[in-house]
C-alpha positions in Angstrom: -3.4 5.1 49.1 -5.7 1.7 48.1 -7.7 4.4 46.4 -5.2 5.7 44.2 -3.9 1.7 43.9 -7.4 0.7 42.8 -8.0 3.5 40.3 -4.5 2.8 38.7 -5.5 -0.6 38.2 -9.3 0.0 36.8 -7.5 2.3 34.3 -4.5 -0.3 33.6 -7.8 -3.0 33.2 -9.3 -0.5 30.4 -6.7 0.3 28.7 -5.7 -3.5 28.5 -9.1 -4.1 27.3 -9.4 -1.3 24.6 -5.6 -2.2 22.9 -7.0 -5.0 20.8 -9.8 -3.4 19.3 -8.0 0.2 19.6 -4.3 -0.6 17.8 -4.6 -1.2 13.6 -8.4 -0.3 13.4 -8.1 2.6 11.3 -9.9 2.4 7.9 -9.4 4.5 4.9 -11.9 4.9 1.8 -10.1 5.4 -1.4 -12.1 6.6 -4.2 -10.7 7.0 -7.7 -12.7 8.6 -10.6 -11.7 8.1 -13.6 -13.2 9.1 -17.5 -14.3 7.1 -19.6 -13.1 9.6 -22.5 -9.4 9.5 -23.9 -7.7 13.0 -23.5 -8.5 13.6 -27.4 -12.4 13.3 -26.6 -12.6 10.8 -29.3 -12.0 8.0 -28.4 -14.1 6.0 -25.6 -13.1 3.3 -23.0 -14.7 0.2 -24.0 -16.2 -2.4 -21.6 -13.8 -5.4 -22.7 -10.7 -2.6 -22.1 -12.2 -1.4 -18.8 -12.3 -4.9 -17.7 -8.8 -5.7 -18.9 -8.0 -2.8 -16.6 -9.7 -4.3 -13.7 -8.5 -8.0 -14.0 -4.9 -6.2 -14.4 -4.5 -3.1 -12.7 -7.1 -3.3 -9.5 -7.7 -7.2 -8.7 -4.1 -8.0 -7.8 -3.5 -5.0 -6.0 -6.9 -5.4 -4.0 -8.0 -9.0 -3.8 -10.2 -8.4 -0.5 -12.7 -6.3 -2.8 -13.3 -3.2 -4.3 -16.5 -1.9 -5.8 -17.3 -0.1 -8.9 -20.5 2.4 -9.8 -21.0 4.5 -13.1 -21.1 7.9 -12.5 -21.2 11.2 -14.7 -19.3 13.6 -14.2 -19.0 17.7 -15.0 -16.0 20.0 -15.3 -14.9 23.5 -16.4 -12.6 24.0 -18.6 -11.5 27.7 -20.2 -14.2 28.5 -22.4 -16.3 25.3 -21.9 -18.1 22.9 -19.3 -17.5 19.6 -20.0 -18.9 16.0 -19.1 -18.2 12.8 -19.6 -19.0 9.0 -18.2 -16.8 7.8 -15.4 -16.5 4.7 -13.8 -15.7 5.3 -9.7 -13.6 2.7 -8.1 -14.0 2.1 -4.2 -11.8 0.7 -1.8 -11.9 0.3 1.9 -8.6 -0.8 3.3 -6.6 -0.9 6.7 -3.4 -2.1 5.0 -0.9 0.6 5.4 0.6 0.3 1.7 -3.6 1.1 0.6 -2.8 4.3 -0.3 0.2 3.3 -2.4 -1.7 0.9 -4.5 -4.6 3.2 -4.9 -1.7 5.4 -6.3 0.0 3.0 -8.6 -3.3 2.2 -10.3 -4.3 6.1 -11.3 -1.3 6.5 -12.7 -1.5 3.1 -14.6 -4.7 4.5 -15.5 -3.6 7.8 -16.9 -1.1 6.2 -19.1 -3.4 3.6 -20.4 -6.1 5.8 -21.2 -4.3 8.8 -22.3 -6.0 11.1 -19.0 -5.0 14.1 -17.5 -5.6 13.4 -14.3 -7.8 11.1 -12.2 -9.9 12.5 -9.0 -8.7 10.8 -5.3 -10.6 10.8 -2.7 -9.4 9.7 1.0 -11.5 9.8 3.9 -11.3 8.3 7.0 -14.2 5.8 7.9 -15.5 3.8 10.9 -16.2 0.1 9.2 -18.3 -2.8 10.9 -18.9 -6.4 9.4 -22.4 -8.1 10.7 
C-alpha cells in the first residue's frame, strides 16, 4: 500500500513538473514562397513593391519576427519547365491564429501580384532561445 501511495505521488510530482514546459509549447514553421514574376511573365516584383508588401502585409500580422531569403525556384508546366526568382518568407510561431495569418497574407499576395498560387509549407519544429 505505501508503495503504491509513494509511486502515485512521484508520478503526480512529474507530471506537475512537466505541465509548465509541456502545455502551449508547440511550434509551427510556416514557409511561404512566393515569385517574383507576375502571372503574365512580364512584369517583375520590384524591391520598393516587395517592401511595401512587407511593411503592409507581413510586419503587422507578425511583429515578433519573420525572416526572408532569395531563392530560385523551378516548375513544370505543360510543354515547358519554368523558373523564376522567389523571395521565401519564414515564420516560427506558437500563436494558435499563426496559421491564419500565414493564410491571409498568400492570398494578399496572389491578388497583389497577379500569382497563381503561392507554395506553404508547415512543419512542426522543436525551438530553443540561448
Amino acid at each position: 500500500m505505501r508503495n503504491s501511495v509513494r509511486i502515485s505521488a512521484v508520478a503526480i510530482l512529474l507530471l506537475a513538473l512537466c505541465l509548465p514546459g509541456c502545455v502551449g509549447s508547440k511550434w509551427s514553421r510556416y514557409e511561404l514562397y512566393m515569385g517574383q514574376a507576375y502571372n503574365d511573365g512580364k512584369k517583375r516584383v520590384t524591391a520598393k513593391k516587395w517592401q511595401g508588401f512587407l511593411n503592409s502585409e507581413v510586419t503587422p500580422k507578425f511583429k515578433d519576427g519573420y525572416t526572408v531569403y532569395d531563392a530560385y525556384g523551378y516548375w513544370s508546366g505543360k510543354m515547358f519547365t519554368y523558373s523564376e526568382r522567389s523571395k521565401v518568407i519564414m515564420i516560427v510561431s506558437q500563436d494558435k491564429d499563426a496559421e491564419k495569418r500565414v493564410d491571409e497574407i498568400a492570398e494578399a499576395y496572389k491578388e497583389e501580384f497577379q500569382q497563381e498560387s503561392v507554395l506553404k509549407i508547415v512543419s512542426p519544429v522543436e525551438v530553443e532561445f540561448k
